[in-house]
RORONU-132916 format. One record per atom (N, C-alpha, C): residue number from 1; residue in three letters; y, z, x. Coordinates in steps of 0.02 Angstrom, whole numbers, always signed. Atoms other than C-alpha are relative to their C-alpha. Example, Ala and Ser with C-alpha at 12.3 -4.5 7.8 and 13.67 -1.06 7.14 Angstrom:
<pts>
(1; "Ala"; (-59; +0; +45)),
(1; "Ala"; (-225; +390; +615)),
(1; "Ala"; (+60; +0; +45)),
(2; "Ser"; (-59; -3; -42)),
(2; "Ser"; (-53; +357; +684)),
(2; "Ser"; (+55; +37; -39)),
</pts>
This chain:
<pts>
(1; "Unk"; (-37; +61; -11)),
(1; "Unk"; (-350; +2722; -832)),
(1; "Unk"; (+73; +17; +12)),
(2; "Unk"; (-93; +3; +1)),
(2; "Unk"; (-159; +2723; -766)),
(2; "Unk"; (+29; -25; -18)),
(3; "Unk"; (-30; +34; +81)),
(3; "Unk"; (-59; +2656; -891)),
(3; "Unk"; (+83; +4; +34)),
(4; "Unk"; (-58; -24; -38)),
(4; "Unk"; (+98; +2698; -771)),
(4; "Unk"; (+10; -94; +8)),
(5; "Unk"; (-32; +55; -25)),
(5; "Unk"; (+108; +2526; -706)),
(5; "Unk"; (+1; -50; -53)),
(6; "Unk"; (+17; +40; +39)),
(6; "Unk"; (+57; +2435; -864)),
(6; "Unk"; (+93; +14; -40)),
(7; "Unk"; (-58; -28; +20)),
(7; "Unk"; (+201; +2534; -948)),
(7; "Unk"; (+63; -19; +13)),
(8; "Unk"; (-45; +11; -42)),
(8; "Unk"; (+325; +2501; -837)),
(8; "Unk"; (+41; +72; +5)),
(9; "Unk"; (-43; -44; +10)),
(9; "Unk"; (+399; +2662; -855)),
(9; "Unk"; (+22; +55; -46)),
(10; "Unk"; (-55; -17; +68)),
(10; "Unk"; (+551; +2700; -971)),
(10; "Unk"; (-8; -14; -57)),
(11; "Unk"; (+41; +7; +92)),
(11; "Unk"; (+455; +2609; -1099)),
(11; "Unk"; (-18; +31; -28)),
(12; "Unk"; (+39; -75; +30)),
(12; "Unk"; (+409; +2694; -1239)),
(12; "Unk"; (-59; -25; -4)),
(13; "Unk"; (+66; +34; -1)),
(13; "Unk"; (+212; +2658; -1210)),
(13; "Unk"; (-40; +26; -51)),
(14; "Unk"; (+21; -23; +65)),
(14; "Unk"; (+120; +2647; -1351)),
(14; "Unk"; (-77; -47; +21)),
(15; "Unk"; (+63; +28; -16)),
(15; "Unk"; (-78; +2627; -1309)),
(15; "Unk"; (-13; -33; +42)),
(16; "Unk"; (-1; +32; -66)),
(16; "Unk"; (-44; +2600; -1145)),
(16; "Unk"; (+36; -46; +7)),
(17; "Unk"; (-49; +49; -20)),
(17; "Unk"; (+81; +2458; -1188)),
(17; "Unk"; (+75; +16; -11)),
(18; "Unk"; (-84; -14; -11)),
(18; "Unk"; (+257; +2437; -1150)),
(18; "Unk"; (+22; -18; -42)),
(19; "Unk"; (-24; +14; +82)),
(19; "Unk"; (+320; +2429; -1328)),
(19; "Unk"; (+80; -65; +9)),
(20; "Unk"; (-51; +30; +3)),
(20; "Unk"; (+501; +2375; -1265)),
(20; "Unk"; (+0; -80; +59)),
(21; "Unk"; (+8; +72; -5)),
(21; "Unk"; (+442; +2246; -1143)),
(21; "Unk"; (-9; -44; -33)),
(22; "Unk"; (+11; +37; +33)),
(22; "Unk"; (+346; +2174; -1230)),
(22; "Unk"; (+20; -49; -78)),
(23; "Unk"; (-52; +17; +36)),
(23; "Unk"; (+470; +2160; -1357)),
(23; "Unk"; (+49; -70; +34)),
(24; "Unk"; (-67; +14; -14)),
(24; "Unk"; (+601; +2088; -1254)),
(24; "Unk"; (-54; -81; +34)),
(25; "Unk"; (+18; +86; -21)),
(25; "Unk"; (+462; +1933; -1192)),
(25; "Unk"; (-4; -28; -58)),
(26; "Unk"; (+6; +42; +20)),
(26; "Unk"; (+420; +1887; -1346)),
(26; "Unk"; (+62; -19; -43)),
(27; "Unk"; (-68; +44; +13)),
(27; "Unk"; (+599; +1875; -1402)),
(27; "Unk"; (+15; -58; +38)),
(28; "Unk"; (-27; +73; -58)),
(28; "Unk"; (+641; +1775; -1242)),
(28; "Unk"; (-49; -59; -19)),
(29; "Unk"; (+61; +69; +19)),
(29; "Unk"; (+458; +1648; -1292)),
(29; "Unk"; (+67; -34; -68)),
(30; "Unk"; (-24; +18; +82)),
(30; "Unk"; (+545; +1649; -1485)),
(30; "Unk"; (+76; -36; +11)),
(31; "Unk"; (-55; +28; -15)),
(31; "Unk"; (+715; +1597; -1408)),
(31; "Unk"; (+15; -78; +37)),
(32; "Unk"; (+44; +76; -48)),
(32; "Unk"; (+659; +1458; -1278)),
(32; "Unk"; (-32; -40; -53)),
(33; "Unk"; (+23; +67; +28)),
(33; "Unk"; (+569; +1385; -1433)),
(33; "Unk"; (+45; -27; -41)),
(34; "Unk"; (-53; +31; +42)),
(34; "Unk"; (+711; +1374; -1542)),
(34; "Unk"; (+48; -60; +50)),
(35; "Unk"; (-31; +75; -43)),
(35; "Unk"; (+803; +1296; -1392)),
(35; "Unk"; (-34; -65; +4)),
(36; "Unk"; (+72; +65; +3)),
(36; "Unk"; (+646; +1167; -1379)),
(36; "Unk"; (+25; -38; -52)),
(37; "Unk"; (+4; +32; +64)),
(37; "Unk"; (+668; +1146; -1566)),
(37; "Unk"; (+83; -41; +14)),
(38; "Unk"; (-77; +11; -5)),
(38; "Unk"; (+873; +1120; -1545)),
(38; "Unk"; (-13; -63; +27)),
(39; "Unk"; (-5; +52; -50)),
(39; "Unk"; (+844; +981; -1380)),
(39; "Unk"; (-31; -43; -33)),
(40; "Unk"; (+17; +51; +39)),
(40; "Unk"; (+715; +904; -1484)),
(40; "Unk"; (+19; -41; -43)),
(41; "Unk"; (-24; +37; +36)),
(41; "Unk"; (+819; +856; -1609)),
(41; "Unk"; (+77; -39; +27)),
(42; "Unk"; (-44; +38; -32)),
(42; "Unk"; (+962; +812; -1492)),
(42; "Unk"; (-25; -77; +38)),
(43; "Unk"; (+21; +76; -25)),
(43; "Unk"; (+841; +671; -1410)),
(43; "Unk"; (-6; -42; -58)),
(44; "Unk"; (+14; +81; +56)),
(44; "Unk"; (+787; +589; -1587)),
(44; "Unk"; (+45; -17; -24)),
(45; "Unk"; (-70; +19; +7)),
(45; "Unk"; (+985; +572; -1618)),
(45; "Unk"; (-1; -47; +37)),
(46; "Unk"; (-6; +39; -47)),
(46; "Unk"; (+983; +494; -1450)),
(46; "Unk"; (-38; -62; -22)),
(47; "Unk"; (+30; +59; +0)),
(47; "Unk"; (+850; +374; -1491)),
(47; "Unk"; (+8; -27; -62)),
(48; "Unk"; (-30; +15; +65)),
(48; "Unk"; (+921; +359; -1677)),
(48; "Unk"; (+61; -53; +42)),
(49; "Unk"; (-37; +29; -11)),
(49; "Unk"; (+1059; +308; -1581)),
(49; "Unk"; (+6; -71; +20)),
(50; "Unk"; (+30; +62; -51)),
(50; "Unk"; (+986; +173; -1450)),
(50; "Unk"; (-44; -43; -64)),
(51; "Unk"; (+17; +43; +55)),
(51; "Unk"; (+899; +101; -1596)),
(51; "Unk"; (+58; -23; -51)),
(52; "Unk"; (-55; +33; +36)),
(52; "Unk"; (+1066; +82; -1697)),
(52; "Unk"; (+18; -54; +28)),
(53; "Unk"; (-61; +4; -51)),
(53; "Unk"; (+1132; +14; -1537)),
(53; "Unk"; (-61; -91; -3)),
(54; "Unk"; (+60; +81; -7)),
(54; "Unk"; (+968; -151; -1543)),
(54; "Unk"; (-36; +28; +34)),
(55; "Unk"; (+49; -17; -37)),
(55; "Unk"; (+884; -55; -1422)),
(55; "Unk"; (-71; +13; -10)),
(56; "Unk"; (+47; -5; +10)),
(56; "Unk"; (+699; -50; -1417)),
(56; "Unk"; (-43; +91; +32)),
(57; "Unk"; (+30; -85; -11)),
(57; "Unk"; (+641; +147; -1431)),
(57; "Unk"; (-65; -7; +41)),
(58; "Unk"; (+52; +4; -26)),
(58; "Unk"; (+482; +115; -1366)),
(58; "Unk"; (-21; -14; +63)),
(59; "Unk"; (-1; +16; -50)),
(59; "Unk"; (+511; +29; -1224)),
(59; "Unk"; (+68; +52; +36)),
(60; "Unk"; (-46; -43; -24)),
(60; "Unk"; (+650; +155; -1188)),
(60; "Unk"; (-51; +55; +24)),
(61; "Unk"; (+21; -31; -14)),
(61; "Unk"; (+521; +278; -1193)),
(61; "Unk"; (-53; +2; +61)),
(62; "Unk"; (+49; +27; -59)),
(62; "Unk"; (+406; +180; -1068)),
(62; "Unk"; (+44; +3; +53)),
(63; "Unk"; (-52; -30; -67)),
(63; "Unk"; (+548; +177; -927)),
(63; "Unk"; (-5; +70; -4)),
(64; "Unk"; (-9; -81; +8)),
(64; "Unk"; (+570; +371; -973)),
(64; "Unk"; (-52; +20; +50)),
(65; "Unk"; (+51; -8; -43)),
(65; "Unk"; (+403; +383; -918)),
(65; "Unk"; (-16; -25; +66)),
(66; "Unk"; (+33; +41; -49)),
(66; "Unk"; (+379; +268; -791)),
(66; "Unk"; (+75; +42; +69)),
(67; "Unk"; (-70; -49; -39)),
(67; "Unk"; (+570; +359; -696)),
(67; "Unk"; (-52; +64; +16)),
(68; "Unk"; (-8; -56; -22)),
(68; "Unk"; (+474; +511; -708)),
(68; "Unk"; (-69; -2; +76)),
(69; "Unk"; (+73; +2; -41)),
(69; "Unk"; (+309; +427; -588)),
(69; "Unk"; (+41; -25; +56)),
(70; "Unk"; (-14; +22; -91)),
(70; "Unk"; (+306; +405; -385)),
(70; "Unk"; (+11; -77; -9)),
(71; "Unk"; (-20; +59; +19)),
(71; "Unk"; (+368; +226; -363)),
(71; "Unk"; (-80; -22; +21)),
(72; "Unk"; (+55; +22; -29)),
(72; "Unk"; (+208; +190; -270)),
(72; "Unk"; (-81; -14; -79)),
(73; "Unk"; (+7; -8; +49)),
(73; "Unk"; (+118; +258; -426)),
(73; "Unk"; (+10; -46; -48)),
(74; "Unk"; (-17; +85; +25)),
(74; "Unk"; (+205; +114; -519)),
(74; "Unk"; (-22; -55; +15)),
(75; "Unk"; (-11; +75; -16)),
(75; "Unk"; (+190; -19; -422)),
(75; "Unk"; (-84; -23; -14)),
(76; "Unk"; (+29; -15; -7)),
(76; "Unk"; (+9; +33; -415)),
(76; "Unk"; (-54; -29; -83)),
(77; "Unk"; (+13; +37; +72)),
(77; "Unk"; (-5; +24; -612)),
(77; "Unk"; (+23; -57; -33)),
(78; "Unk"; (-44; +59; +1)),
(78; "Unk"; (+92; -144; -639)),
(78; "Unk"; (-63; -38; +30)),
(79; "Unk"; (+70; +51; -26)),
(79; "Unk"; (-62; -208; -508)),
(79; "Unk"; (-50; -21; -43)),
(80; "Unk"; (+38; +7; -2)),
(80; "Unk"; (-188; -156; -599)),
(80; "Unk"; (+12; -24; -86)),
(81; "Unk"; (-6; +35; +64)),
(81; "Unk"; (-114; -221; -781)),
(81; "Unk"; (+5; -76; +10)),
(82; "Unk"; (-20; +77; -8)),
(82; "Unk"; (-75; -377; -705)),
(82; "Unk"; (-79; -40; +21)),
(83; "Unk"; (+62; +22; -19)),
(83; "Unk"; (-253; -393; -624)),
(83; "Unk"; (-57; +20; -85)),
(84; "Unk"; (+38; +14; +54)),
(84; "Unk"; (-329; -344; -810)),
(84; "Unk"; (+39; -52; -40)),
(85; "Unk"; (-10; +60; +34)),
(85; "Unk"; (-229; -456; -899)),
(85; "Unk"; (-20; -57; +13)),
(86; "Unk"; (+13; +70; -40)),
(86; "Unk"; (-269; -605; -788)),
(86; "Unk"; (-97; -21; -8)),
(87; "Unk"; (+77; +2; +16)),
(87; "Unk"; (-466; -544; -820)),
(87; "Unk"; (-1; -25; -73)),
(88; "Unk"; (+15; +5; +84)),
(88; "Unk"; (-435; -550; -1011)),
(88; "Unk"; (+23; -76; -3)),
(89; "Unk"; (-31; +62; +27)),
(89; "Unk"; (-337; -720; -995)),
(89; "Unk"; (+69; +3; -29)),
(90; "Unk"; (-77; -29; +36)),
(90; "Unk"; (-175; -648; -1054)),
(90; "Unk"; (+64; -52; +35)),
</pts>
């Protein structure tokens, strides 16, 4: 087996793996999640906030979502709530 390309090299390869890559990704994974963790708690401030503020979190979070869909997509789902509600009697 060639272990050259797995290696990458300069690594020191240890059982065919690249000891210091593989080091250096799962620092970068372990770093990216702390950032995750960080942003996460900068949005539930945000929505701590918008809820201080009267705002309705929930429905904040439904625009959130609905910004991130094709408008068509929207207009699309709006039809077909409006055509079940009208079945249920709503």
């Amino acid at each position: 087996m060639d272990t050259e390309g797995i290696s990458g090299g300069d690594d020191a390869a240890v059982g065919g793996i690249a000891a210091d890559r593989l080091r250096s990704i799962i620092e970068r994974v372990e770093r990216l999640e702390e950032e995750r963790k960080a942003l996460a708690g900068d949005i539930k401030d945000i929505f701590t906030e918008a809820k201080s503020a009267g705002f309705d979190v929930k429905v904040i979070r439904q625009i959130i979502r609905l910004r991130k869909q094709e408008p068509s997509e929207v207009e699309e789902q709006e039809t077909l709530l409006d055509i079940y509600r009208r079945a249920l009697g709503m």
